[in-house]
N, C-alpha and C positions, 0 to 999 in steps of 0.2 A: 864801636870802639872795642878792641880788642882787650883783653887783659887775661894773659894766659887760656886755660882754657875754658874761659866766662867773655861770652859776647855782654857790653853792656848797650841797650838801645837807648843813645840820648834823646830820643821822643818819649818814652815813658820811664826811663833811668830803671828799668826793667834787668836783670843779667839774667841771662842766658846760656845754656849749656854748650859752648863751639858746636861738638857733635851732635847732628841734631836725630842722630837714632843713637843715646848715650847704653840702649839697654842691648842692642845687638839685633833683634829681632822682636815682629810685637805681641804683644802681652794680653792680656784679659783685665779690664780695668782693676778687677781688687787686685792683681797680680803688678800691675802699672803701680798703684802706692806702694805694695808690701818691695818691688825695686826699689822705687827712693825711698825709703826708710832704708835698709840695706846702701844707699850708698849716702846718706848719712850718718850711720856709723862706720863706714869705711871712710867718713871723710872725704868726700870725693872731691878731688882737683883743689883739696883744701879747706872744702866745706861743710857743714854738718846743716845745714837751712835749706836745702832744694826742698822741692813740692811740686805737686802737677800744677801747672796754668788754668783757672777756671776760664768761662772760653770766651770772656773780651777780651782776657790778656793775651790766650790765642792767636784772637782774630787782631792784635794790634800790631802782628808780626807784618800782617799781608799787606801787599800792595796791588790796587785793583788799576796800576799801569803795565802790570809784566803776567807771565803764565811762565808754567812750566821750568822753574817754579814762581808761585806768588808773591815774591817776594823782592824787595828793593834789589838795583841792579845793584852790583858790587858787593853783595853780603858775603860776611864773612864765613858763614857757614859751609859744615862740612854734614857729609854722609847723610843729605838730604836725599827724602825721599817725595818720589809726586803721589804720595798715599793719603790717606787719614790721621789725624793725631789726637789722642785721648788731652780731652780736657777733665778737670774736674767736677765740671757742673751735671748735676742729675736734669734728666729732661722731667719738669713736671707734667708734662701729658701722660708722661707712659715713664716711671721712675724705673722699671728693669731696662732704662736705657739711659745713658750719655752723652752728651753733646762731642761734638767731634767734629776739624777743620779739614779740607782736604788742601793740600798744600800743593799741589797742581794749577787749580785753577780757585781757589779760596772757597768755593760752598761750605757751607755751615749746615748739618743736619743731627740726627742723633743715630746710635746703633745700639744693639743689644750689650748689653756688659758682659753677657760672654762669649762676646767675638775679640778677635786679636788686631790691634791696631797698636801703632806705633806712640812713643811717650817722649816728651821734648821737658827735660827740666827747668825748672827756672826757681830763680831767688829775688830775695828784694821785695818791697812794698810798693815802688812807682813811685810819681812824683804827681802823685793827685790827677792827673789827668783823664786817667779811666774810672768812670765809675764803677761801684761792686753792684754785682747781676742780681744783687735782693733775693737771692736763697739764701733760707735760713735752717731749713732741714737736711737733715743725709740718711739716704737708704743705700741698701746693700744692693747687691748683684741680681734680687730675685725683686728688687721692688719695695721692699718693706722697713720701714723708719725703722733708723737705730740710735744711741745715741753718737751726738757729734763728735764728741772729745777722742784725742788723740786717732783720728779716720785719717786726716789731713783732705776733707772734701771742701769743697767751697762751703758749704752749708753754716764747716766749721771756721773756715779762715774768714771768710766775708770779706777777702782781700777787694780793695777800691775802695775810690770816695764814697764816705757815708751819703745816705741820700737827706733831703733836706725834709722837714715837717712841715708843714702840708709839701707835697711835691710839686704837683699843681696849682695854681692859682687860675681861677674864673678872671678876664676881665672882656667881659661882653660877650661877643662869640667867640672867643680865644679862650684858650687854656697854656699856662705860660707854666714851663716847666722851668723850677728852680734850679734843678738840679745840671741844665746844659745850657738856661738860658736861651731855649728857641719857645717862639711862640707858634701852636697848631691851633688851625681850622677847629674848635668845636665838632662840627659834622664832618664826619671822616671821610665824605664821599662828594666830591666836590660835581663832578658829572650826575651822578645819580645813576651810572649803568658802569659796568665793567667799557673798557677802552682799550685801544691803544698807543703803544708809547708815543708816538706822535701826536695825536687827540690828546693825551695826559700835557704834555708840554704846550701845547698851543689853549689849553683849558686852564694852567697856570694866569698865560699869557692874556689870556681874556680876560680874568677875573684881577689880574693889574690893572688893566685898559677902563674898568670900572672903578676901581678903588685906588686912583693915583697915587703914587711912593709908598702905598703898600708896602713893598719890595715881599712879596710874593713868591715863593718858587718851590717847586718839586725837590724833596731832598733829596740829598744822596744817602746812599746805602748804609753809611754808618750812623750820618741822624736818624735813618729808621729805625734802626738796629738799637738806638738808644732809650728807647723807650721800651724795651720790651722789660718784664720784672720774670727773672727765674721760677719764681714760684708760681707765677698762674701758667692756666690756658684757657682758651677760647671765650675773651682774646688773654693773651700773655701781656696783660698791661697790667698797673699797680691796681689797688681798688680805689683810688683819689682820681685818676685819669676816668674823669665823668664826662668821655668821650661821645657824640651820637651816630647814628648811621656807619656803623663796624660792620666792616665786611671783613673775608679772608685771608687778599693780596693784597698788595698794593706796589704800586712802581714804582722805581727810585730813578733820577737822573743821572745813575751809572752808566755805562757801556761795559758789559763783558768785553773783555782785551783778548778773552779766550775766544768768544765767538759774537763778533760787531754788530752781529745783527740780533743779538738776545740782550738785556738789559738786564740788571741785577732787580732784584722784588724780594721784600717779607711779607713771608709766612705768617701771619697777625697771629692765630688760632694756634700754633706752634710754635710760633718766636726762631723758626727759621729764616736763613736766605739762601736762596737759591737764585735762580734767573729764569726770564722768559723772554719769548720771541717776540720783537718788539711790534712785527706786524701783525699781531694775533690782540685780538678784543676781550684779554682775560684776564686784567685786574684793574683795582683804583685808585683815585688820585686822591690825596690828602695832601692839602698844600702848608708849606712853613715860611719863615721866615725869624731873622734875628730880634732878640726884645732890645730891652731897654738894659741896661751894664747891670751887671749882677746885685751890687748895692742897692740898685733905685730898688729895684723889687720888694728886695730882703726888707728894705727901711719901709714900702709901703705898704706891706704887708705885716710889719709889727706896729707900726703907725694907731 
């Protein structure tokens, strides 16, 4: 929805900067905030609230139906580019880097903070739907904690839904995350060997064929993506996700639109996504499925 020149996304009631290279050309991440603060006191398009997107808000732009760019058909946007775009989230593997979307074909990786990539504003708080990526610290350009206040990093905004206390809950060999509402496999490694994507989906399949209405299945790429916590690595999961047999990869029930025969996969150890070739035997399978409605949880776990 348009509204002058602020897209608003009614999926995450998210606005957005129309142009989506607002700076002209791109920037070096501290140089990405010290522009919006400058077009906060200019007021820009009316505004004094823009901030970088930490990078689920990012990644909530894309659509893993289209390339070139990733993004829903008919968007309203302007002065796209199929480049990179600075998020605000610090990579905790390697904090002299930041998370960053390529808006081409969606990959999610991080780069150095003093390379130059492009910066897409946005305002607003959402409408609960995204959770916040659980960073809670901010470093600078060279790596080194500083304090949060007035940075404008995710560390300090913690913009998204809070996460819930215990995050996790045990029941049997599940682990049922509060926070999305899916329940995981316990053992992250459903095969026991790297596979592929085919072998992943028909290993799904089998382990229904055992555990009738299960309802069983391979996620896709953004339930993967949802477990990941900003602040770790290896793996980038919470420290309550008392997951077992942690590998790597792992597959998602995506299809790159970019290239049909590569599949979308996260990065566990990085909390990237990337994609891989679906006939190749090089990641694994960790299977989901939907819990019980939000309430029953909540209530049986304060019970």
């Amino acid at each position: 929805m348009v509204e002058g020149e602020v897209v608003r996304d009614r999926l995450t009631d998210l606005l957005w900067s129309r142009t989506a290279n607002a700076a002209g050309n791109p920037l070096m991440w501290q140089e990405a905030f010290e522009f919006i603060a400058a077009m906060n006191r200019a007021h820009t398009f009316g505004y004094d609230d823009w901030r970088m997107p930490n990078r689920r808000e990012l990644r909530s732009l894309v659509s893993h139906q289209t390339h070139r760019p990733a993004l829903p058909e008919g968007h309203p946007f302007r002065d796209l580019f199929p480049s990179w775009y600075w998020s605000s989230t610090t990579a905790a593997i390697s904090p002299a880097h930041a998370w960053y979307v390529h808006m081409d074909g969606a990959r999610m990786f991080y780069g150095g903070k003093d390379q130059s990539f492009l910066v897409w504003p946005v305002r607003g708080t959402g409408n609960g739907l995204l959770p916040a990526t659980g960073q809670t610290q901010c470093h600078d350009a060279q790596g080194a904690i500083i304090h949060c206040h007035g940075s404008g990093h995710d560390g300090e905004l913690r913009c998204g839904t809070l996460w819930p206390t215990p995050r996790f809950v045990q029941q049997g060999e599940v682990l049922v995350d509060r926070l999305t509402n899916l329940a995981w496999r316990r053992s992250a490694d459903l095969t026991g060997r790297a596979v592929t994507w085919t072998e992943a989906l028909r290993a799904v399949q089998q382990l229904n064929e055992r555990q009738p209405q299960a309802g069983w299945r391979l996620p896709n790429i953004n339930e993967l993506e949802s477990l990941i916590d900003c602040r770790m690595y290896t793996p980038a999961l919470p420290v309550d996700a008392v997951f077992t047999a942690l590998h790597g990869g792992y597959w998602s029930s995506t299809t790159s639109v970019y290239e049909p025969d590569w599949a979308w996969v996260l990065y566990l150890n990085k909390g990237a996504v990337g994609v891989g070739q679906k006939r190749g035997a090089y990641f694994r399978v960790w299977a989901v499925r939907s819990e019980l409605p939000l309430t029953s949880i909540n209530d049986s776990v304060l019970s």
